[in-house]
C-alpha positions in Angstrom: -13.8 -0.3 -2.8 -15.6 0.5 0.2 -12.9 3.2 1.3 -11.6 4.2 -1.2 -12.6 7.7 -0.9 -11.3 8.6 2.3 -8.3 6.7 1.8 -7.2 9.5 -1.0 -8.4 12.3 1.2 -5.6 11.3 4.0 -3.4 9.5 1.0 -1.3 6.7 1.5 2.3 8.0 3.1 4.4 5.2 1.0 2.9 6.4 -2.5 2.5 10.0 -1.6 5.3 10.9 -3.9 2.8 10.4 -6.8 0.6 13.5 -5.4 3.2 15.6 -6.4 4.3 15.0 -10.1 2.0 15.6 -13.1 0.3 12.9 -14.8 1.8 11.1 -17.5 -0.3 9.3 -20.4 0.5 5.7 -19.5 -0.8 4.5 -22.6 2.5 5.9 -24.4 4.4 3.3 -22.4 6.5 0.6 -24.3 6.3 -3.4 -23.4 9.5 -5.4 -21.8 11.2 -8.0 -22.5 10.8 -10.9 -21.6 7.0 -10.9 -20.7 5.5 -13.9 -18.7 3.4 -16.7 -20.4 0.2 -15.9 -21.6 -2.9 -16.6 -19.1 -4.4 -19.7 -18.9 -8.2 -18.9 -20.7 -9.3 -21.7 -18.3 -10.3 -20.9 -14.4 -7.0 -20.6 -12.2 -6.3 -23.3 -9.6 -5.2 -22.6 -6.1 -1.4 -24.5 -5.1 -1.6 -25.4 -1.8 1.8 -25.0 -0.7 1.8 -20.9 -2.0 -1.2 -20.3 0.0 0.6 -22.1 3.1 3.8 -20.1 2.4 1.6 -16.5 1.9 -0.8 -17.4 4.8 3.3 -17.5 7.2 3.9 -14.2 5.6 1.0 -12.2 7.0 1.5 -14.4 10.3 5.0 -13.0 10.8 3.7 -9.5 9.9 1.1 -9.6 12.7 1.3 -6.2 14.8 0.8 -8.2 17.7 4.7 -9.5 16.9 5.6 -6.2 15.8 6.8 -3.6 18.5 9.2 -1.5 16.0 9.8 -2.3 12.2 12.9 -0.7 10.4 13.0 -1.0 6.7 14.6 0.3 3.5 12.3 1.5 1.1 12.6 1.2 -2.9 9.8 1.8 -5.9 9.6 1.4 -9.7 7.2 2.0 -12.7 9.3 1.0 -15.1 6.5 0.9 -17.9 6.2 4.8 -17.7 7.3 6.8 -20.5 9.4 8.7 -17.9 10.4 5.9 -15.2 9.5 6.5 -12.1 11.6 5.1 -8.9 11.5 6.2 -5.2 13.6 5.2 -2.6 13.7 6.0 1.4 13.5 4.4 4.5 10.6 3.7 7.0 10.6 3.4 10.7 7.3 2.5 12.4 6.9 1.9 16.5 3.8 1.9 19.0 0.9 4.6 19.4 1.2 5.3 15.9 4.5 6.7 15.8 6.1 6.5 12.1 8.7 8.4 9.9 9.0 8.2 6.2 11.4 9.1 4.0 11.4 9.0 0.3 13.8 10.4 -2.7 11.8 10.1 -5.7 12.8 10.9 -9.7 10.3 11.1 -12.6 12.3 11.3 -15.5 14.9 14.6 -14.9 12.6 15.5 -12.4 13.3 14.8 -8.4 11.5 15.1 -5.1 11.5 14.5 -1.6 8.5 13.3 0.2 8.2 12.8 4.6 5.6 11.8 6.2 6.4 12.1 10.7 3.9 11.3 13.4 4.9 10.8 17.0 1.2 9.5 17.9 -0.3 13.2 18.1 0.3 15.0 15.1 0.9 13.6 10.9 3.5 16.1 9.3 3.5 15.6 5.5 6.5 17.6 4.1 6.9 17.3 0.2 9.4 19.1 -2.2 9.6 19.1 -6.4 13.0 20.4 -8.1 13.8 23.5 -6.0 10.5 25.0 -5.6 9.8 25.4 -2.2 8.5 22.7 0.2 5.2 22.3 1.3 4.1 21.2 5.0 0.8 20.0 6.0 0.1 18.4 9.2 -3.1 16.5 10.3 -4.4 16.0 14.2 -4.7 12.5 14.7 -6.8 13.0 18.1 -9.4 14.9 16.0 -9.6 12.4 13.7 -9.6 9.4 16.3 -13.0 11.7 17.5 -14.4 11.3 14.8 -13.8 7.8 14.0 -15.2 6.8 17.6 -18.5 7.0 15.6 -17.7 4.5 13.1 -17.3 0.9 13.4 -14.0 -0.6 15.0 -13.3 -1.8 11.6 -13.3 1.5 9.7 -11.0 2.9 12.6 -8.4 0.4 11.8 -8.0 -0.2 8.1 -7.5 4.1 8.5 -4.8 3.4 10.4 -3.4 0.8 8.6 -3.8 2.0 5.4 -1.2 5.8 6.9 1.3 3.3 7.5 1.0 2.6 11.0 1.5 -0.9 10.1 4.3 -1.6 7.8 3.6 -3.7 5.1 0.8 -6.1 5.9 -2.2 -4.2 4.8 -0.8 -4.0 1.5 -0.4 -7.6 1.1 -3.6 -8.4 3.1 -5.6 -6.6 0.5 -4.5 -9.6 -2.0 -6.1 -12.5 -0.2 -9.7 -12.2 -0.5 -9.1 -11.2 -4.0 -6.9 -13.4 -5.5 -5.7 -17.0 -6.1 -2.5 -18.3 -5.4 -1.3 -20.9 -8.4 2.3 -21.4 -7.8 5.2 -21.9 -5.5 9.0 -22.0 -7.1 12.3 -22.1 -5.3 14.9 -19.4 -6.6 17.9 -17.5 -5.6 17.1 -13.2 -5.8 20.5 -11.5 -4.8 21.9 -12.9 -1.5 18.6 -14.9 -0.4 17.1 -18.3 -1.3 13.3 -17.5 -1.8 10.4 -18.8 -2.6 8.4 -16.7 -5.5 4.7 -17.3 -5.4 2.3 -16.4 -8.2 -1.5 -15.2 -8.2 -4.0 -14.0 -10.2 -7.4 -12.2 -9.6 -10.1 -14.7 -9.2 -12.8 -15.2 -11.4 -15.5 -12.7 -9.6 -12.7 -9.9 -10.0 -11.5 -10.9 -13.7 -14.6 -11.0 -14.9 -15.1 -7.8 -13.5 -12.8 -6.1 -15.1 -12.8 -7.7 -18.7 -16.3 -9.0 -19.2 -16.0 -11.1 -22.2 -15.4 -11.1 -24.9 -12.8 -7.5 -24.0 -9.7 -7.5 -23.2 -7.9 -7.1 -20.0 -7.6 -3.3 -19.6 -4.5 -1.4 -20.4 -2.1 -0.7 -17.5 -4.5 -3.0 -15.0 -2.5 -5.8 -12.9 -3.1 -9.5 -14.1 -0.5 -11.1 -11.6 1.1 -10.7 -8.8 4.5 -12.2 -7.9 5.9 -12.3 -4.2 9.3 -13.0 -3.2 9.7 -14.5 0.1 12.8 -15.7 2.0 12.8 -19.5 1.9 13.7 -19.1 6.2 12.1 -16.0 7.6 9.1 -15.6 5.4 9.8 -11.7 4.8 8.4 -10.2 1.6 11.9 -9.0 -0.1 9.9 -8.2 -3.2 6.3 -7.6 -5.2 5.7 -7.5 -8.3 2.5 -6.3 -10.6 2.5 -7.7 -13.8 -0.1 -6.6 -16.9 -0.1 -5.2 -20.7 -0.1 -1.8 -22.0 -1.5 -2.4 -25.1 -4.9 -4.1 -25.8 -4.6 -7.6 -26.1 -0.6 -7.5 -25.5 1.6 -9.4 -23.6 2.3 -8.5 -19.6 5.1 -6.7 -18.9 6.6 -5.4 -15.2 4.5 -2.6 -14.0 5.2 -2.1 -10.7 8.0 -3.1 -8.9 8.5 -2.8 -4.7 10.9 -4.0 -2.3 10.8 -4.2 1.2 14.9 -3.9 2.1 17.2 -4.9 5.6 13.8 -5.0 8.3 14.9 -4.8 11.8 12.1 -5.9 13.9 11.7 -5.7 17.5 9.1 -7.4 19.2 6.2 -5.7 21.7 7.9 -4.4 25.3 11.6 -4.4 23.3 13.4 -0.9 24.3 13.4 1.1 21.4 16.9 2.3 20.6 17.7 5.9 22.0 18.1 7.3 17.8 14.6 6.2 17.4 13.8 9.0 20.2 14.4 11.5 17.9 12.7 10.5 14.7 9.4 11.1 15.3 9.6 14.6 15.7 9.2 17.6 13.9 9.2 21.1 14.0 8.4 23.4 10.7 10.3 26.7 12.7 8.9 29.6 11.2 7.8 27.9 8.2 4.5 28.3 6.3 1.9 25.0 7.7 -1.4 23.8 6.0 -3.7 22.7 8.7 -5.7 19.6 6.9 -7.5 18.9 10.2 -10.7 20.1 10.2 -11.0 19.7 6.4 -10.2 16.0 6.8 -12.4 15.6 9.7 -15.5 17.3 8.1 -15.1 14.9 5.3 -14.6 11.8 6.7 -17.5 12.9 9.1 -19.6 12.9 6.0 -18.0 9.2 4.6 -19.3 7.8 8.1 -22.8 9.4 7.5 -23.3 8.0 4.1 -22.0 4.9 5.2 -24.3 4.5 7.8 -27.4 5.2 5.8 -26.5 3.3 2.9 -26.4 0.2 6.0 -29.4 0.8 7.3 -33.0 -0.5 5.0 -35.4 1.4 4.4 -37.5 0.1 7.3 -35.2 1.3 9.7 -33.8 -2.2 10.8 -30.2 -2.9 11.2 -28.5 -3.9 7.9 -26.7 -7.5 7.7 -22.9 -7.5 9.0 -20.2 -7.0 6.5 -17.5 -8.1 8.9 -16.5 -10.9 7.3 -16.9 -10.1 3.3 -13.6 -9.3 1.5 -11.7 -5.8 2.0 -11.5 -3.9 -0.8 
């Protein structure tokens, strides 16, 4: 969880929503039916063919095949007490332009959440019920400054982790971390797909339920993917785990990634997509987060670079290659 600081200081733009909602005691949530089968106690076995299958997903996501990515946007936690959904739309294109829409309902309760960069400046614009909205907008250049000083890798999982990207940091996060154990073929909606199934690996389980506890309340045990059998999209993703100790997994999260339109690299954009990546607050009251976020995350690369470096002063081993967070 290397990041994992920073990342909340900027905030991811396709969860954002939750920043403005209070908090709900998710231990008052109720189980689903049906629930999955119980975990195997024994160590989990990789299939093959669902590692294949996720290892073409992330290949078709590459942003060196991605010039522009259109996509509908939809969200549920249905094991809240109040269920939560969003829904919106996402356009992404080069030189980190991206606009993000989102309608989002907590119970009675309903928001709006946009997040618009056309490469220069991140406008977050958010909304609760009919208070007011609230603007905030970041500079990008000052925070591409800043970032000069860190390593090339730092600079890009930012990046990817505002959106920049679409969906493949999301699902890149799950290799390194978890197993693959099976490939089925099923029909979802209009689309023959294949669902794959994984589970954290024996490292991370262990890690989080040390025997002989249970597997913590509200913590993802599986992961469910669904995938179309021809194009190797990820329509759906599913986090599966109990809210009650020791009880079965139910559906805790619940995203789908609807209706892409991908162009590739060099593709003219079409002339609508002109026009989203703009913004102007008019005489509206702004929140400046730039120099806030810079001073901070100018302290995270600090740290960072003294917790890498021994005590004799020589340079620590790489961590290029270890598993991201």
């Amino acid at each position: 969880m290397r990041h994992l600081r920073f990342f909340a200081l900027l905030g991811l733009p396709i969860l954002a929503s939750f920043l403005f909602f209070p908090r709900v005691t998710l231990s008052q949530a109720s189980p689903q039916t049906p629930p999955p089968s119980a975990p195997s106690a024994s160590a989990p076995k990789a299939d093959p063919k669902a590692l294949e299958t996720f290892h073409k997903v992330l290949d078709q996501l590459d942003p060196k095949k991605i010039g522009w990515l259109e996509m509908g946007l939809w969200e549920e936690m249905p094991c809240l007490p109040l269920r939560f959904q969003a829904d919106g739309d996402y356009l992404s294109g080069p030189d980190h332009r991206l606009r993000l829409n989102l309608k989002t309902r907590l119970g009675s309760q309903e928001g709006t959440t946009s997040v618009v960069s056309d490469g220069v400046t991140m406008w977050t614009i958010a909304a609760v019920g009919a208070e007011p909205r609230t603007i905030s907008k970041l500079g990008l250049r000052e925070v591409d400054e800043v970032l000069k000083t860190s390593s090339k890798q730092l600079r890009q999982e930012i990046y990817q982790v505002q959106g920049f990207q679409g969906v493949l940091p999301l699902f890149e996060s799950l290799a390194p971390q978890m197993i693959f154990t099976k490939q089925e073929t099923e029909r979802w909606q209009t689309n023959d797909v294949l669902k794959l199934t994984a589970v954290w690996n024996a490292e991370v389980s262990k890690a989080q339920a040390p025997p002989p506890n249970p597997w913590p309340q509200l913590m993802p045990r599986e992961c469910r993917i669904l995938v179309d059998a021809k194009t190797y999209w990820p329509h759906r993703l599913e986090l599966w785990g109990p809210t009650a100790p020791r009880g079965p997994d139910i559906l805790l999260l619940a995203m789908e990634f609807r209706n892409p339109n991908i162009l590739k690299p060099g593709d003219k954009e079409p002339e609508r997509y002109s026009r989203a990546f703009s913004f102007d607050p008019g005489k509206e009251n702004v929140h400046d987060s730039t120099k806030q976020q810079v001073e901070r995350l100018s302290q995270i690369i600090a740290a960072m670079a003294q917790q890498s470096t021994p005590p004799n002063g020589s340079a620590a081993p790489s961590t290029t290659n270890s598993p991201r967070p």
